[in-house]
C-alpha positions as CSV (number, residue, x, y, z in Angstrom):
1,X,78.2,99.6,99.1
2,X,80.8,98.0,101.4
3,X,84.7,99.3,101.7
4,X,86.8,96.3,100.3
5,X,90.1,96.1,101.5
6,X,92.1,94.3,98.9
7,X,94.6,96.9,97.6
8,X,94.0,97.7,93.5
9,X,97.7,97.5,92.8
10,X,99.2,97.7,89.5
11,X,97.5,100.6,87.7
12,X,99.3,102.6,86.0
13,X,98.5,105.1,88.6
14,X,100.1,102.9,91.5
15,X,103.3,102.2,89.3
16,X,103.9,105.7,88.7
17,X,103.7,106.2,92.5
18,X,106.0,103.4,93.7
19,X,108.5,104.3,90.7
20,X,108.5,108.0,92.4
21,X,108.9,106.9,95.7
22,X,105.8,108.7,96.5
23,X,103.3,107.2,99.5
24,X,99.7,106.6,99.0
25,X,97.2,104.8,100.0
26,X,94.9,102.5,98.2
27,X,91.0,102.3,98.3
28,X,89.2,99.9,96.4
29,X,85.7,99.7,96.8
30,X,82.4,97.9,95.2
31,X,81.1,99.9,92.4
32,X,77.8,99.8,91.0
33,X,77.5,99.7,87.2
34,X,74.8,101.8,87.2
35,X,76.2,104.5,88.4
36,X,77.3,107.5,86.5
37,X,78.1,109.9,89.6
38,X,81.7,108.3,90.2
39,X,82.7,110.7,92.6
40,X,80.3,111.1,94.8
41,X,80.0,107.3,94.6
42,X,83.4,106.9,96.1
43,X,83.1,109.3,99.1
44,X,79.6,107.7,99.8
45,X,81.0,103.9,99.4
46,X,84.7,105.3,101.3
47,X,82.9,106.9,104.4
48,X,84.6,110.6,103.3
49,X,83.7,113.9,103.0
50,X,82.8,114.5,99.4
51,X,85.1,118.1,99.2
52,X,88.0,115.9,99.7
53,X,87.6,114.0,97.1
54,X,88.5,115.1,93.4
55,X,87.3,114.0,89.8
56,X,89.6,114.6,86.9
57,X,88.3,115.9,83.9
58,X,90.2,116.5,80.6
59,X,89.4,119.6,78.7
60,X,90.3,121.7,75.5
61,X,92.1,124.6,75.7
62,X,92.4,126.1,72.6
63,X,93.6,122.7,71.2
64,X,95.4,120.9,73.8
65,X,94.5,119.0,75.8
66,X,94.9,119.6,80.0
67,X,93.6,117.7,83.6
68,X,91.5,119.7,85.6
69,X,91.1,118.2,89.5
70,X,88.6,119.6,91.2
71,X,85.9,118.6,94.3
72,X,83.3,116.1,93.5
73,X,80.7,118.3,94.7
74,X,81.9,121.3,92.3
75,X,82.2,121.6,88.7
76,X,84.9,123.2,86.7
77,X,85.1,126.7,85.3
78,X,86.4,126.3,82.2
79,X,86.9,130.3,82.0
80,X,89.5,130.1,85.2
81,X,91.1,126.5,83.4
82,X,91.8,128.6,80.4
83,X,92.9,131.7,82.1
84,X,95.3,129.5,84.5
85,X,97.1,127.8,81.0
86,X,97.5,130.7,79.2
87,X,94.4,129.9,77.1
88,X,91.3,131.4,75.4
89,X,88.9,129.1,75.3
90,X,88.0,126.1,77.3
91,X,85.9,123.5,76.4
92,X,85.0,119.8,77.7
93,X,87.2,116.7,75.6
94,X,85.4,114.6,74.1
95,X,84.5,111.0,76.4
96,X,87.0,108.9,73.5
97,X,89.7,111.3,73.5
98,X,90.0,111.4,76.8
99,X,89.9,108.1,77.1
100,X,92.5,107.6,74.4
101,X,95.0,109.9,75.5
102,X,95.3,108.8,79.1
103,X,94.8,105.3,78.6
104,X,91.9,105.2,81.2
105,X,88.7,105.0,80.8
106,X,85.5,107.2,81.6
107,X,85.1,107.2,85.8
108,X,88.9,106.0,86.4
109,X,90.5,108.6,85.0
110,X,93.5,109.1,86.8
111,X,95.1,112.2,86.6
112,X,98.8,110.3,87.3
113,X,100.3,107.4,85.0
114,X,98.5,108.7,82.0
115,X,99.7,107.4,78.7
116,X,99.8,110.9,77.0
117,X,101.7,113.4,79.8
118,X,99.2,117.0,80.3
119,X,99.4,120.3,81.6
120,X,97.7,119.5,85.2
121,X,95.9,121.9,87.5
122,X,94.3,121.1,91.0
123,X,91.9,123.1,92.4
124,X,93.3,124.9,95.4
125,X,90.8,123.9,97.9
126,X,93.3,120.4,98.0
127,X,95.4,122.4,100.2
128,X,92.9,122.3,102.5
129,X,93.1,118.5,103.5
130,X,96.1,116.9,104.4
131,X,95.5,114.2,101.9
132,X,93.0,114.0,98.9
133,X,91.5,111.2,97.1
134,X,91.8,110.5,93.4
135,X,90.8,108.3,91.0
136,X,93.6,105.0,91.4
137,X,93.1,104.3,87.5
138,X,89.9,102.2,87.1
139,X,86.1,102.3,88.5
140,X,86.0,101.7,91.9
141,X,89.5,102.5,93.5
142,X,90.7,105.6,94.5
143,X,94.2,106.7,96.2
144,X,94.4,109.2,98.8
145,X,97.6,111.3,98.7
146,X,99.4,114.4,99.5
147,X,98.1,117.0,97.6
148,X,101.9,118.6,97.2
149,X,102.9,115.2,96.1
150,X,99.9,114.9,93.1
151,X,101.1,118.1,92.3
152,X,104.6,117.0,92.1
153,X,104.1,113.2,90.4
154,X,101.8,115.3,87.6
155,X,103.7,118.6,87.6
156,X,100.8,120.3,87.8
157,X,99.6,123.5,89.7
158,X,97.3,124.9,91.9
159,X,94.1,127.5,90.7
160,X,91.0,128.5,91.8
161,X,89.2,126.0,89.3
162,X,86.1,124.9,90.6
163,X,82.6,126.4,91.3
164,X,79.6,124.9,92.9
């Protein structure tokens, strides 16, 4: 897959940005239908190292909903998700939930500009990289940011998260 460099403006994602004031930068790239692996797609179809880039997932703690960001390569604890909020129990939301309450859809999940606001955590490894790469709010386009800025446009916080 080839890097495309027309800029994917005017998710809800981008808006959110430029109304914060808040720099990114857009990646937009070819994706491939097929493909259920959006992640790792990106950092394959980007050129990046696949730890600095970060899927959202939405899960259920204890009946709310919250946006866990964590490495491509990983995959969440839900134990340390539900211990960081305060919960009990953790479990994955369901695809059309998820879907309906951030107003994306399944692979461009973004965890800013969602329709319903969440309790946000990043995985801490973020802090590693200057900048991280999140889904911009549709299949094939990620923005790469500031990991103190996600956390600031989402109000989320950092945790240990993620396991391999």
């Amino acid at each position: 897959m080839s890097k495309r460099t027309d800029a994917a403006a005017g998710t809800p994602a981008t808006l959110a940005l430029t109304a914060a004031g808040i720099r990114f930068l857009p990646h937009a790239y070819d994706h491939d239908p097929g493909t259920t692996n959006y992640g790792i797609e990106a950092a394959t179809a980007l050129g990046l190292d696949p730890e600095q880039v970060f899927k959202t997932l939405l899960a259920d703690v204890d009946g709310a909903l919250v946006v866990a960001i964590v490495p491509v390569t990983g995959k969440l604890d839900l134990r340390a998700l539900a211990r960081e909020v305060g919960g009990k129990k953790a479990v994955m939301a369901d695809p059309a939930v998820a879907q309906r309450k951030t107003g994306y859809i399944v692979g461009g999940i973004s965890p800013i500009g969602q329709k319903n606001p969440h309790t946000t955590v990043l995985d801490e490894t973020a802090e590693l990289y200057p900048s991280i790469f999140v889904s911009g709010g549709r299949r094939g386009f990620d923005i790469e940011l500031a990991p103190a800025d996600l956390l600031a446009i989402t109000n989320g916080t950092t945790a240990a998260i993620a396991r391999e």
